[in-house]
Backbone as a ProteinNet text record, in pm:
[ID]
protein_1_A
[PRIMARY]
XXXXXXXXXXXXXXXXXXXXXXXXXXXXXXXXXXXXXXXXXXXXXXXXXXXXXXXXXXXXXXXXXXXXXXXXXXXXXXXXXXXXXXXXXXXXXXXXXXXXXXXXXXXXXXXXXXXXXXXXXXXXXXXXXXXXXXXXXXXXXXXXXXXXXXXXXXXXXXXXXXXXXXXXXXXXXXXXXXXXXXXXXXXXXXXXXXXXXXXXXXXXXXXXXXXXXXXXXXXXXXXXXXXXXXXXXXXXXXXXXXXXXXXXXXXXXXXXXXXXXXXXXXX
[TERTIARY]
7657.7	7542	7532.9	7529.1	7521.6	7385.7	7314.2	7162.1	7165.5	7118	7069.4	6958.2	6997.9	6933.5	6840.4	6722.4	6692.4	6658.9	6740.1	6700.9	6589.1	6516.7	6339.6	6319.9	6462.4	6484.1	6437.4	6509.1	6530.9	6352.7	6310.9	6183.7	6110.9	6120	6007.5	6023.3	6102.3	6151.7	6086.9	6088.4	6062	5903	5854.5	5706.4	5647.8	5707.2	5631	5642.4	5770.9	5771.6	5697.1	5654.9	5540.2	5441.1	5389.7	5270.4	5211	5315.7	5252.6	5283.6	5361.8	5375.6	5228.8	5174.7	5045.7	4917.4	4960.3	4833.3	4857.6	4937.3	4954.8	4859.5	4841.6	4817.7	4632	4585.4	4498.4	4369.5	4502.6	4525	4442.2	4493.5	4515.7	4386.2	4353.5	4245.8	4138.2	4077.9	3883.7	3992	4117.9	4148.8	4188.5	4149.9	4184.2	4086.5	4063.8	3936.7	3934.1	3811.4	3866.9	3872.9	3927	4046.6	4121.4	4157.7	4268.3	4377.8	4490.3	4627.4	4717	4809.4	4915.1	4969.4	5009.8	5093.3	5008.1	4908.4	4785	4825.9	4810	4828.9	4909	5073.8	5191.8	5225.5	5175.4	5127.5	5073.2	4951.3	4878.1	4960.8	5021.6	5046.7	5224.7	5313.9	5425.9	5416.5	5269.9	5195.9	5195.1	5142.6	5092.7	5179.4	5288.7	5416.1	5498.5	5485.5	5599.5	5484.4	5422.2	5352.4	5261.6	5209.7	5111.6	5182.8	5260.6	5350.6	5491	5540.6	5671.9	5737.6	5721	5821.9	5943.7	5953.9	6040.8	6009.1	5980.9	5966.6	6065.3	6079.4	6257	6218.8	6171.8	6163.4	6206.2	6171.4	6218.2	6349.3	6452.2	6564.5	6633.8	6590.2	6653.2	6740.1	6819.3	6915.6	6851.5	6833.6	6761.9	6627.7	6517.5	6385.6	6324.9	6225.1	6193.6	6114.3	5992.6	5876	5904.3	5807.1	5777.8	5711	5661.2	5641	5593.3	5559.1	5602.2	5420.4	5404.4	5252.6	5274.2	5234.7	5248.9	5113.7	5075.1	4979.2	4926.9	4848.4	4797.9	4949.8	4977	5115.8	5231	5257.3	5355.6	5370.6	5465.9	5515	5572.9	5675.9	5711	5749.1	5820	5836	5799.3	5689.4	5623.4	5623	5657.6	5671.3	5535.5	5509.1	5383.1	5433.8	5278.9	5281.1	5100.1	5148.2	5011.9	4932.6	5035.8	4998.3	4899.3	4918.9	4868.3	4757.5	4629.5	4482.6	4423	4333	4296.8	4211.4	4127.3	4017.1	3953.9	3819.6	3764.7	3810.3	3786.1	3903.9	4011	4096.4	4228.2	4267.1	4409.7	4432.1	4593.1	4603.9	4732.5	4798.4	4906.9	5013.6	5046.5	4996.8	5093.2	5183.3	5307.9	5415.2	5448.5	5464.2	5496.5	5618.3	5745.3	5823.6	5892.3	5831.6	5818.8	5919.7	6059.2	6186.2	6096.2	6151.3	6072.8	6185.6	6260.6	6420.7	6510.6	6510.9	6596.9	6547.8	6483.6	6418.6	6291.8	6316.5	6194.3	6108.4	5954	5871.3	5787.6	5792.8	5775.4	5695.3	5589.4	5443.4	5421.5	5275.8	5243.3	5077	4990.8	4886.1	4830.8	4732.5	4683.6	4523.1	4484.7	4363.2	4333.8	4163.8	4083.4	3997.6	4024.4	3904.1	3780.1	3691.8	3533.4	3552.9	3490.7	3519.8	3571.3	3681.2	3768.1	3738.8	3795.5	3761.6	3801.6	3703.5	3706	3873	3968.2	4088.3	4143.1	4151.7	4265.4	4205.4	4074.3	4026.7	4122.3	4096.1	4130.6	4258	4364.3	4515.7	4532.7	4472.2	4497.2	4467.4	4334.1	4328.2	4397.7	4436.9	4549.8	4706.7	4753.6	4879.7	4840.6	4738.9	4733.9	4721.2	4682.1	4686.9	4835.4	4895.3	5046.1	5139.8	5092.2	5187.8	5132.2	5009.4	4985.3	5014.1	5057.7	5120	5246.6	5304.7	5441.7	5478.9	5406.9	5341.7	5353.6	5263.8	5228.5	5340	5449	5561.3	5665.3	5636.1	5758.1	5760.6	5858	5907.1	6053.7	6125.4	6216.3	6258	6361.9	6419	6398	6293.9	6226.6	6333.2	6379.5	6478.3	6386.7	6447.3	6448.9	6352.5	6382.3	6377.6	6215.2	6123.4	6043.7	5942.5	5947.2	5868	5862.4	5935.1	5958.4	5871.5	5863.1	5849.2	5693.5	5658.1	5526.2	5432.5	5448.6	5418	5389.9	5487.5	5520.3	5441.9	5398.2	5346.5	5168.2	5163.5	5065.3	4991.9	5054.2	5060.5	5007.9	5169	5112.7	4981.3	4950	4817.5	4698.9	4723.5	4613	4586.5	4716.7	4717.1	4772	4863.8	4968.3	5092.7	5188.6	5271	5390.3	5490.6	5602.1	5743.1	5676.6	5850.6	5968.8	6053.1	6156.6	6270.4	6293.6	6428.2	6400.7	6323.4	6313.1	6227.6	6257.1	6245.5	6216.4	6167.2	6165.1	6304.4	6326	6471.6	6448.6	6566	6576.8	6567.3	6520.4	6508.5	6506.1	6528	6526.6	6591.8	6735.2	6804.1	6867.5	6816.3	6875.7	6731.6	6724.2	6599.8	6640.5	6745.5	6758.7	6871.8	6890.3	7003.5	6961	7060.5	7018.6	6927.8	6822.1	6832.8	6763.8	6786.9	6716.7	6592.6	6451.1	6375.8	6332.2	6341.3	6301.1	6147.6	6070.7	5924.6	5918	6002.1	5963.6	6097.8	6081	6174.5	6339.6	6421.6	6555	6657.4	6771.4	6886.5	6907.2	6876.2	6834.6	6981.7	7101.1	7223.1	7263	7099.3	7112.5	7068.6	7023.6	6968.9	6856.1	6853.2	6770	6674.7	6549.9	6507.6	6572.2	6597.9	6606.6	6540.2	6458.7	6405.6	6529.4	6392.1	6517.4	6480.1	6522.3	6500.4	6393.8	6456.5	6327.4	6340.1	6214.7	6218	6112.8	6080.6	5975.1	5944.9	5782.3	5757.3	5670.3	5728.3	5627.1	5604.8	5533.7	5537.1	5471.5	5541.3	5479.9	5476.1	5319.9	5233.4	5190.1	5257.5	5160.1	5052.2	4941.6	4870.1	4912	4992.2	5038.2	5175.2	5263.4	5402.4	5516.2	5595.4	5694.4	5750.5	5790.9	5902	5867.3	5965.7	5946	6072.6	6005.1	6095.6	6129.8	6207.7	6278.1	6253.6	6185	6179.1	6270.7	6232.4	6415.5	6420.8	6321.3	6365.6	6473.5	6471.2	6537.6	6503.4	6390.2	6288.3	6171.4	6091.9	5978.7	5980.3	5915.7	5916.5	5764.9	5755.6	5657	5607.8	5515.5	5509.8	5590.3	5657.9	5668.9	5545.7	5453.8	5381.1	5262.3	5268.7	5118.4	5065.8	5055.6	4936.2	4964	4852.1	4826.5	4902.5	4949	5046.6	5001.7	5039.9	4976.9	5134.3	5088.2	5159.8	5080.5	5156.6	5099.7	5227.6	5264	5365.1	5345.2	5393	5416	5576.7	5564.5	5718.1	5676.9	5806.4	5769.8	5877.2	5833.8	6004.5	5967.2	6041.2	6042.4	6060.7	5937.4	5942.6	5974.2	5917.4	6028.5	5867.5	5735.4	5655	5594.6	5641.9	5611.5	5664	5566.8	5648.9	5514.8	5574.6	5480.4	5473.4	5340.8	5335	5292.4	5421.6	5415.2	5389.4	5323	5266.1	5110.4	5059.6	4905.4	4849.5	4714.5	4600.1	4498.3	4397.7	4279.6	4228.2	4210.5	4144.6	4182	4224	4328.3	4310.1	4283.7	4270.9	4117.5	4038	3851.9	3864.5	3954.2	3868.1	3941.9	4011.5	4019.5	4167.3	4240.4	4268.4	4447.7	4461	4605.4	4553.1	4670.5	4695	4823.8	4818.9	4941.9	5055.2	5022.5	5109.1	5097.4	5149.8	5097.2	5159	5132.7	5194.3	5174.1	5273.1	5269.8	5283.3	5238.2	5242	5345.9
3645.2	3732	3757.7	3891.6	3926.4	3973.6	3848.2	3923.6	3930.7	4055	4078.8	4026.6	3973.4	3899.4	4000.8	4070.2	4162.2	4113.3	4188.1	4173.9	4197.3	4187.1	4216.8	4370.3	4391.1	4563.6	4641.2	4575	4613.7	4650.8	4503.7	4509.7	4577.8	4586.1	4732.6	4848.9	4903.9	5000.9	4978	4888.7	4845.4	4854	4733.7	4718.7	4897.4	4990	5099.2	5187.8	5137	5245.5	5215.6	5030.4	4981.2	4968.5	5035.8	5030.7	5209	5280.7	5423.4	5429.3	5336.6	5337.1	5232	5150.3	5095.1	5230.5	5298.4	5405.6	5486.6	5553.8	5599.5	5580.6	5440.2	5361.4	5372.3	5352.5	5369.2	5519.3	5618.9	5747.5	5777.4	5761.4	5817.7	5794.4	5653.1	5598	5692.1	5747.8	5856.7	5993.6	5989.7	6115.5	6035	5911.2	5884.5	5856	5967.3	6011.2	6035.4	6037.8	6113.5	6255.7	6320.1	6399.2	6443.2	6425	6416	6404	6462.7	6485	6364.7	6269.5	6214.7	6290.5	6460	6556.2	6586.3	6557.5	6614.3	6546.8	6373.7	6259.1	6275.9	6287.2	6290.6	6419.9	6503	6684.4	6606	6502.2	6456.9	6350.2	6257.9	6174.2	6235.1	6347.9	6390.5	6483	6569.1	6597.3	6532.5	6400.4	6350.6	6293.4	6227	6135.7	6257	6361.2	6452.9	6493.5	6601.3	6621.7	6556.6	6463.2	6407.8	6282.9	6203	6094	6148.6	6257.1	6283	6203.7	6149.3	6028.8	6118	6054	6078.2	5981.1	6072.9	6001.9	5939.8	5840.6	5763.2	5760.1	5775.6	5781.2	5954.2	6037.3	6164.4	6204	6227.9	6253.3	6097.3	6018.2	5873.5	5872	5888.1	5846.5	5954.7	6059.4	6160.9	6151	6072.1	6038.1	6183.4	6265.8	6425.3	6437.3	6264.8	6309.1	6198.7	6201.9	6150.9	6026.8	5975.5	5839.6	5797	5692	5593.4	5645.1	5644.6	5632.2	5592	5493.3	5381.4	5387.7	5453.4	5430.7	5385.6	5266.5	5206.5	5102.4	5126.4	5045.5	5101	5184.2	5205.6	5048.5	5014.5	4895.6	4970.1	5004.9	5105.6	5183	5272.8	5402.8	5562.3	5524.8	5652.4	5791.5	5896.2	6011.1	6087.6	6101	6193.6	6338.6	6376.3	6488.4	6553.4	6687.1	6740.1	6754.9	6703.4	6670.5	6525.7	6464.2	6341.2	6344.9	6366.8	6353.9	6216.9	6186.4	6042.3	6024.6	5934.6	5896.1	5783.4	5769.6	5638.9	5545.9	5432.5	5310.7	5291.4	5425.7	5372	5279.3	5219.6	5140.6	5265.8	5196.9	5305.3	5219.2	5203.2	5162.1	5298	5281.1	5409.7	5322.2	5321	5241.1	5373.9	5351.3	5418.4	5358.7	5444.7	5395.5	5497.4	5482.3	5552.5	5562.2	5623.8	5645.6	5694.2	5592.1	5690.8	5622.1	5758.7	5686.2	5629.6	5653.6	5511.1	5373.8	5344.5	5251.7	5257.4	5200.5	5177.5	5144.2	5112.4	5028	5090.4	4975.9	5013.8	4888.4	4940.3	4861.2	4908.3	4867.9	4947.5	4869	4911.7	4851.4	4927.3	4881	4911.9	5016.2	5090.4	5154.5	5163.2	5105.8	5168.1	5287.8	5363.3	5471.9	5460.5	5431.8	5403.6	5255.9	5222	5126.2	5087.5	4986.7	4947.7	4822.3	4783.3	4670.8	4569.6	4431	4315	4260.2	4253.9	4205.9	4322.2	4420.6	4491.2	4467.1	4453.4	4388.5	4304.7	4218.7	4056.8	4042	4152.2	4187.2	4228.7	4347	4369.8	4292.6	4131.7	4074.1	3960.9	3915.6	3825.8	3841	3993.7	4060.1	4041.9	4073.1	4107.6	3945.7	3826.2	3708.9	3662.4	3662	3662.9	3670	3812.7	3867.1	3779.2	3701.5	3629.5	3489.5	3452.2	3351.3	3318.4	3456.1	3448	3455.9	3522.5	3540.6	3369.2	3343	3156.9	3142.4	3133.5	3024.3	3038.4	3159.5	3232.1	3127.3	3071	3006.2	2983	3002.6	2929.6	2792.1	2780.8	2627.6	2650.7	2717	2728.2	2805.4	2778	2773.8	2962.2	2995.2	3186.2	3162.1	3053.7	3074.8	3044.3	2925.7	2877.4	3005.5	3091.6	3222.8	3250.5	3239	3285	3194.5	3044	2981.3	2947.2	2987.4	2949.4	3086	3181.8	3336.2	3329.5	3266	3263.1	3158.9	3000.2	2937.2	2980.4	3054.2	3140.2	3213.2	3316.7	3399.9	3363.8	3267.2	3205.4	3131	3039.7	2970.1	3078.7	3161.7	3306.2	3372.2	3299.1	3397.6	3536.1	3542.6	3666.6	3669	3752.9	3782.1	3827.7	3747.8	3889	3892.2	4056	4088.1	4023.3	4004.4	4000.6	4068	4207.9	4307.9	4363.8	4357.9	4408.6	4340.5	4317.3	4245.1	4259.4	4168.4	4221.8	4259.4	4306.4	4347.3	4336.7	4291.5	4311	4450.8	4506.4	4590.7	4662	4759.3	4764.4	4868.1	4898.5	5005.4	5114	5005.9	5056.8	5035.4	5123.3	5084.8	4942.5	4911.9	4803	4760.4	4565.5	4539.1	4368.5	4251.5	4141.1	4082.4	3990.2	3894.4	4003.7	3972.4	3978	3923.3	3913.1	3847.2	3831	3720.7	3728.4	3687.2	3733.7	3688.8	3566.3	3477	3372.6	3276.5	3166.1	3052.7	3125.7	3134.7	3172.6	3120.1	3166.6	3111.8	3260.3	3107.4	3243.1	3223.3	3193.3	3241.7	3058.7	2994.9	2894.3	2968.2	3065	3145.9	3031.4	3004.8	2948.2	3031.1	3068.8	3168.7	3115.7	3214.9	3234.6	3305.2	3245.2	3403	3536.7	3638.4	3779	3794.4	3727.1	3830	3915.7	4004.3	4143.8	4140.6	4107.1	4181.1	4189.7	4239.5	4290.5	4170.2	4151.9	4064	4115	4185.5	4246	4292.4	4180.2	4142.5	4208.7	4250.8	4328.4	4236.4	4219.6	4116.4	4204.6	4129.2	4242.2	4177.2	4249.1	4136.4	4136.5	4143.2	4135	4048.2	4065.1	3990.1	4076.9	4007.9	4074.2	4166.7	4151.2	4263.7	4413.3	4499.2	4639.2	4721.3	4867.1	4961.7	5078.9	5132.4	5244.9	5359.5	5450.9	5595.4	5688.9	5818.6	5933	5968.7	5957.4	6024.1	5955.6	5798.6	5752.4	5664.8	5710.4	5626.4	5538	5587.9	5548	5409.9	5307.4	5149.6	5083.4	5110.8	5067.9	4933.5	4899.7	4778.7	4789.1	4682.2	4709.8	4676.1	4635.4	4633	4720.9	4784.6	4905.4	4866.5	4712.2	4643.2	4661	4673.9	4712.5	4677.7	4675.9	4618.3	4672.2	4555.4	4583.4	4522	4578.2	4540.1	4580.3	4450.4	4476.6	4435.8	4500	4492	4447.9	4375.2	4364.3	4392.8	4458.2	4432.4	4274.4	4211.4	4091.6	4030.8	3958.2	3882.1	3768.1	3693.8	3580.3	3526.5	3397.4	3305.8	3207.6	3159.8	3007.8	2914.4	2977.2	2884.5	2937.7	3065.2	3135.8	3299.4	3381	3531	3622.7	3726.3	3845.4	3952.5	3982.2	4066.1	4187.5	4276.5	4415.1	4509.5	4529.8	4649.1	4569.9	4460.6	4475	4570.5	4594.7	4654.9	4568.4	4665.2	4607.6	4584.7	4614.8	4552.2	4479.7	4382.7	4265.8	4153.6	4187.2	4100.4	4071	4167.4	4175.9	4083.2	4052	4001.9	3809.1	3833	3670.3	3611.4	3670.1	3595.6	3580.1	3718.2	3680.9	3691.2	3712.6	3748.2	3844.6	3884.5	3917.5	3855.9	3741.7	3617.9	3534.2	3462	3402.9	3205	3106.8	2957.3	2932.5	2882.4	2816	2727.8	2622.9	2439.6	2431.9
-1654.1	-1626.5	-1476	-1450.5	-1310.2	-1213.8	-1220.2	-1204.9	-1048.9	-984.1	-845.3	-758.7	-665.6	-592.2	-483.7	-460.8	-345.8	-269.4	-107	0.2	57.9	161.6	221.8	190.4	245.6	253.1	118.6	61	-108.2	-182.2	-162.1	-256.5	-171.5	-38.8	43.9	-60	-52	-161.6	-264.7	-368.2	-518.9	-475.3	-385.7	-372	-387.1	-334.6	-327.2	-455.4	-517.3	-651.5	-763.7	-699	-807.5	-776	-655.9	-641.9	-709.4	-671	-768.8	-934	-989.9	-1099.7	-1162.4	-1080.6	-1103.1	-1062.2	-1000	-985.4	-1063.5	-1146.4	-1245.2	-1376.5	-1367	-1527.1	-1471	-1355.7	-1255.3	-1313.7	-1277.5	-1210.8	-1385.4	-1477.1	-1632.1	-1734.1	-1666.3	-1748.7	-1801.6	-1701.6	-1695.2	-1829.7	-1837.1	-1938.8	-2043	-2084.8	-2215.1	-2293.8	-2351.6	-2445.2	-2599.5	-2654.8	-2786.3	-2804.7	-2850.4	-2905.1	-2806.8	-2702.4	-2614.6	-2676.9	-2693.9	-2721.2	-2652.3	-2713.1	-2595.9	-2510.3	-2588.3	-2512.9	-2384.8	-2394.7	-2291.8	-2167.2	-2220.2	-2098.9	-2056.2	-2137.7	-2065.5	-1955.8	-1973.2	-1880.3	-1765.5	-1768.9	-1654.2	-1555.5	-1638.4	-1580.7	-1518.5	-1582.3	-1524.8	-1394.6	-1362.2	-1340.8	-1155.5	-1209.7	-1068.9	-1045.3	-1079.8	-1067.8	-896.8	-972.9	-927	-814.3	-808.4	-735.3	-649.4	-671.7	-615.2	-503.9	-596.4	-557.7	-495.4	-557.2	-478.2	-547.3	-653.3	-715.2	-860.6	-932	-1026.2	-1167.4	-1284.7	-1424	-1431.7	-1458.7	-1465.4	-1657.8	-1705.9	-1875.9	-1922.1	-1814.7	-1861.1	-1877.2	-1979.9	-2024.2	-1988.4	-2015.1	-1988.8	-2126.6	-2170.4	-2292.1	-2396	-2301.5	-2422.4	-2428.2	-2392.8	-2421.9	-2353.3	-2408.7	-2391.1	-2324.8	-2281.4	-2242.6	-2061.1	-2007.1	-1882.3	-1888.1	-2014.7	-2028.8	-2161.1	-2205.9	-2354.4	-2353.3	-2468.8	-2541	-2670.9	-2689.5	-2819.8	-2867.2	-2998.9	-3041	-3209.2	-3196	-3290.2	-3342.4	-3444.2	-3508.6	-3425.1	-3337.7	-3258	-3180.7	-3146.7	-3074.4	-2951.4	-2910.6	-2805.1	-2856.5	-2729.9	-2695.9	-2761.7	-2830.1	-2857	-2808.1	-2870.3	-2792.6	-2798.2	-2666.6	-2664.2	-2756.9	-2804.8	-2916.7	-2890.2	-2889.2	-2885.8	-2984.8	-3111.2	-3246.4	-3279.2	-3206	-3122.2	-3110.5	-3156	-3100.3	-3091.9	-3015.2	-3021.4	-3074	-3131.9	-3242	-3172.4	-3202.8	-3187.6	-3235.5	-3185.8	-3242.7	-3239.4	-3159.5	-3127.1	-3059.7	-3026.4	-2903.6	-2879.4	-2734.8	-2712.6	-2602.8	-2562.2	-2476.3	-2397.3	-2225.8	-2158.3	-2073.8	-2114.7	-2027.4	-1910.1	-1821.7	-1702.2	-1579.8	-1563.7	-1485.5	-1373.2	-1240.9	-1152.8	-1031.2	-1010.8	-903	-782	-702.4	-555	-453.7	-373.8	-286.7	-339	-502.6	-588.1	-596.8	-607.8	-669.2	-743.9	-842.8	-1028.2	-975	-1003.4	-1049	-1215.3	-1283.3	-1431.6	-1439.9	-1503.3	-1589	-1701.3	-1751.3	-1880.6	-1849.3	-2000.3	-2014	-2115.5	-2185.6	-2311.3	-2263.5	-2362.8	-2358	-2491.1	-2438.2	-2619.1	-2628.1	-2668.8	-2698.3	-2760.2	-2712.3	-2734.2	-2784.7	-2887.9	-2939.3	-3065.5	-3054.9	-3199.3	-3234.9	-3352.6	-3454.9	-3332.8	-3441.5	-3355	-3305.9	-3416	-3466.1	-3346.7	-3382.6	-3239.2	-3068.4	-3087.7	-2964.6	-2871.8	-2976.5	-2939.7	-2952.1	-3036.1	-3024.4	-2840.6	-2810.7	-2641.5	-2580.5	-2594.3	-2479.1	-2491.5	-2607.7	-2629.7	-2584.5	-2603.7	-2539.5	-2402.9	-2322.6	-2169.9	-2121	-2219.1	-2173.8	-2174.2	-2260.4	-2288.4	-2166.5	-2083.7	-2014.6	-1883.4	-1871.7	-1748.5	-1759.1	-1879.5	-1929.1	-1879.5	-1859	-1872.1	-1740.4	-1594.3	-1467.6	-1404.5	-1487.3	-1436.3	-1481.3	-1549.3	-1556.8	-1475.8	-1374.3	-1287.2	-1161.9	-1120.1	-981	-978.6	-848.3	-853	-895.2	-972	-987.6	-1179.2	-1225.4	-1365.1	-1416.9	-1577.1	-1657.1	-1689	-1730	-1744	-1903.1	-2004.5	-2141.7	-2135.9	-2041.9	-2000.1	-2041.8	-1983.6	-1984.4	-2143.1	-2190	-2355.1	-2428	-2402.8	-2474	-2461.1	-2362.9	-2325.2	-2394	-2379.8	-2436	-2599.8	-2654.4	-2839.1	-2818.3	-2747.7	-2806.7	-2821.1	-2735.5	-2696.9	-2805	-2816.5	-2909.6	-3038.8	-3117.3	-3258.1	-3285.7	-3186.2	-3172.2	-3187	-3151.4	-3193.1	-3274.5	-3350.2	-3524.6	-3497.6	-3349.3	-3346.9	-3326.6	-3342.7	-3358.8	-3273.1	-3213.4	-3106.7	-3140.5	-3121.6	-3140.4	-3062.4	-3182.8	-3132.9	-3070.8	-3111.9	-3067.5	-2924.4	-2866.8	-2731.4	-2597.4	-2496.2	-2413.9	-2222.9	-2190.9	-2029.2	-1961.5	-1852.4	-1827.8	-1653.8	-1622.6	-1458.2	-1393.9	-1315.3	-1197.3	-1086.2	-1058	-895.8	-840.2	-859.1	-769.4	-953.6	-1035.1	-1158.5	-1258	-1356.5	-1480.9	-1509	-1582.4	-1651.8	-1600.4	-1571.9	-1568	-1610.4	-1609.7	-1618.4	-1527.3	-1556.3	-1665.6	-1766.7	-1899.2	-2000.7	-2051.8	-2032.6	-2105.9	-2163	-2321.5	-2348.3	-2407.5	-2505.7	-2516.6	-2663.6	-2651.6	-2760.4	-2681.5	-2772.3	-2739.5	-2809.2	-2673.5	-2738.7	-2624.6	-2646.2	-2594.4	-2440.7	-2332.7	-2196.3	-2126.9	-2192.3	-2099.7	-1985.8	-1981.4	-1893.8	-1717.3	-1790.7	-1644.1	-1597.2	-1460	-1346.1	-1240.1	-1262.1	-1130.8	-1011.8	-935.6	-837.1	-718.2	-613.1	-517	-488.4	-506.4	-492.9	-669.6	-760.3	-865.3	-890.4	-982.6	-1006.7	-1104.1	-1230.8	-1340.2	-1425.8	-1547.6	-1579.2	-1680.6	-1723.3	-1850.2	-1902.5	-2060.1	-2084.7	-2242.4	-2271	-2447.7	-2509.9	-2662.4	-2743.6	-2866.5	-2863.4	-2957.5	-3103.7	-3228.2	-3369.7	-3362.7	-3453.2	-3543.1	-3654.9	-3739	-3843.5	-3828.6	-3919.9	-3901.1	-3798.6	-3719.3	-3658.5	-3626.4	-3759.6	-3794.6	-3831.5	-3707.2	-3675.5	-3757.9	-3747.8	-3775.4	-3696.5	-3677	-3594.8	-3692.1	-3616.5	-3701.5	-3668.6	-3751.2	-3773.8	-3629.3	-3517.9	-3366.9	-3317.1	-3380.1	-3271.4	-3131.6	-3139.6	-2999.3	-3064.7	-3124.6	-3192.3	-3258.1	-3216.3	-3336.2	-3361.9	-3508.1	-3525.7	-3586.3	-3645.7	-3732.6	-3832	-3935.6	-4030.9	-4156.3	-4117.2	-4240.4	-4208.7	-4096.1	-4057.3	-3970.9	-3905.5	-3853.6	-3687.2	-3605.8	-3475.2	-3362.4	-3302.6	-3209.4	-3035.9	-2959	-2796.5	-2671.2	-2608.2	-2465.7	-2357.7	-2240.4	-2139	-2011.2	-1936.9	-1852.3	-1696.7	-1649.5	-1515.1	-1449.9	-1355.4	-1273.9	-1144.2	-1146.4	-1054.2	-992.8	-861.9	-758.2	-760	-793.3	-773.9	-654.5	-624.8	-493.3	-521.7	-371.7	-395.5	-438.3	-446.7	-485.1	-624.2	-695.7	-798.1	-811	-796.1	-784.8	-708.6	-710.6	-635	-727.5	-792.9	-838.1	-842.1	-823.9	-760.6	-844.3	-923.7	-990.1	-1038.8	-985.1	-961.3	-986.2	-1023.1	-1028.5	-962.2	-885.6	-795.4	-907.6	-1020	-1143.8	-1168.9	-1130.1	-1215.7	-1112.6	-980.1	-875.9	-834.1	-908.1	-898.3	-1013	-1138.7	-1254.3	-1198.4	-1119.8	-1068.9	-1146.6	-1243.8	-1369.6	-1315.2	-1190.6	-1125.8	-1012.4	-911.7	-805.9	-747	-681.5	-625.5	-579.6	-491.3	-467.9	-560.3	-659.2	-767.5	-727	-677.1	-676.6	-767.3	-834.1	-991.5	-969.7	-1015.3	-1013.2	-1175.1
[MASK]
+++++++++++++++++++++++++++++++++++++++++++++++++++++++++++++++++++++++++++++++++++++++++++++++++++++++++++++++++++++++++++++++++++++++++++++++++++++++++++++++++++++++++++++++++++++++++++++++++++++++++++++++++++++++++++++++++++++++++++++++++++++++++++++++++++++++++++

């Protein structure tokens, strides 16, 4: 496994493509309404990426993908294609994953939204997923075994009476979308990977409330539940230190509610 180590130089770069790929998710919120279209959001948010930021959709024509970023909604798990067919309803929940090129270098997050208000059970699906992913935050330091993160997340999770997928996973970052390490979100076999400071990569679990196991629809992109039931994510991009990691796609919302930080020391 050939995972990249970044230089000061490097994550200057990264720090900034994740700091507009966090204003994005920011930027989007006050337009996610009911009957708002996904096709609507993805217009807004391709919209300000390009124009506003000067940046680049790194999801637009990525392996064919049509739109400028993921909208996962309700039993969608990822990569949802925005559709103007798409209206939103009370009680939805929705995933806008967002991954933002600025000089060649990514920063990619995500985070969940509810429209007015939804059932107790998908509630407590998004704040259980968004606990997950700070779960997985706290286990980040140098010297810490890569699988550590996995195992702490699933034990997480199940204790909640939820669910994570298995087929898709956090991924390394930086001068490329994806490269090693691989991460993944339950107890599995991590290669014998060791953090190291300098790594970059994303953690960012997709929790059912129902059982596991997903399906791939006729696009090709689209994965949903397989039994119907609600599904959430919540993403961070992050570098590893030598006393925990730095987490670079923050939200000032996230640092007002106390629950991370940006510099994160893990004991």
């Amino acid at each position: 496994m050939n995972i990249p180590l970044r230089n000061e130089q490097e994550l200057e770069k990264i720090r900034i493509a994740c700091q507009l790929a966090a204003d994005v998710l920011v930027m989007i919120e006050p337009h996610v309404k009911e009957g708002v279209s996904t096709g609507e959001l993805d217009r807004i948010c391709h919209e300000y990426i390009e124009k506003v930021q000067g940046g680049i959709p790194a999801c637009l024509n990525y392996h064919g993908f049509p739109k400028a970023v993921c909208i996962s909604l309700n039993e969608v798990v990822c990569h949802g294609i925005p559709s103007d067919d798409k209206k939103l309803k009370k009680g939805d929940i929705l995933n806008i994953d967002v991954t933002v090129i600025k000089d060649g270098y990514y920063g990619d997050n995500s985070k969940m939204y509810i429209v007015g208000e939804t059932n107790v059970r998908s509630k407590r699906l998004c704040e259980v997923s968004q606990e997950a992913l700070y779960i997985g935050i706290r286990t980040v330091k140098a010297g810490v075994r890569l699988r550590e993160i996995g195992r702490n997340i699933q034990q997480y999770v199940e204790k909640e009476g939820f669910s994570v997928v298995r087929e898709y996973c956090g991924h390394g970052i930086g001068s490329e979308f994806h490269c090693d390490p691989q991460v993944i979100h339950y107890l599995g076999d991590d290669g014998g990977v060791v953090l190291q400071e300098g790594m970059v990569f994303t953690i960012e679990p997709m929790i059912n409330a129902g059982k596991k196991e997903i399906r791939l629809m006729g696009d090709g992109w689209t994965v949903k539940t397989k039994d119907r039931s609600h599904s959430a994510q919540y993403e961070h991009q992050i570098v590893v230190t030598k006393e925990g990691c730095e987490v670079m796609t923050i939200r000032e919302e996230e640092i007002q509610a106390g629950r991370i930080s940006r510099f994160m020391k893990n004991d």
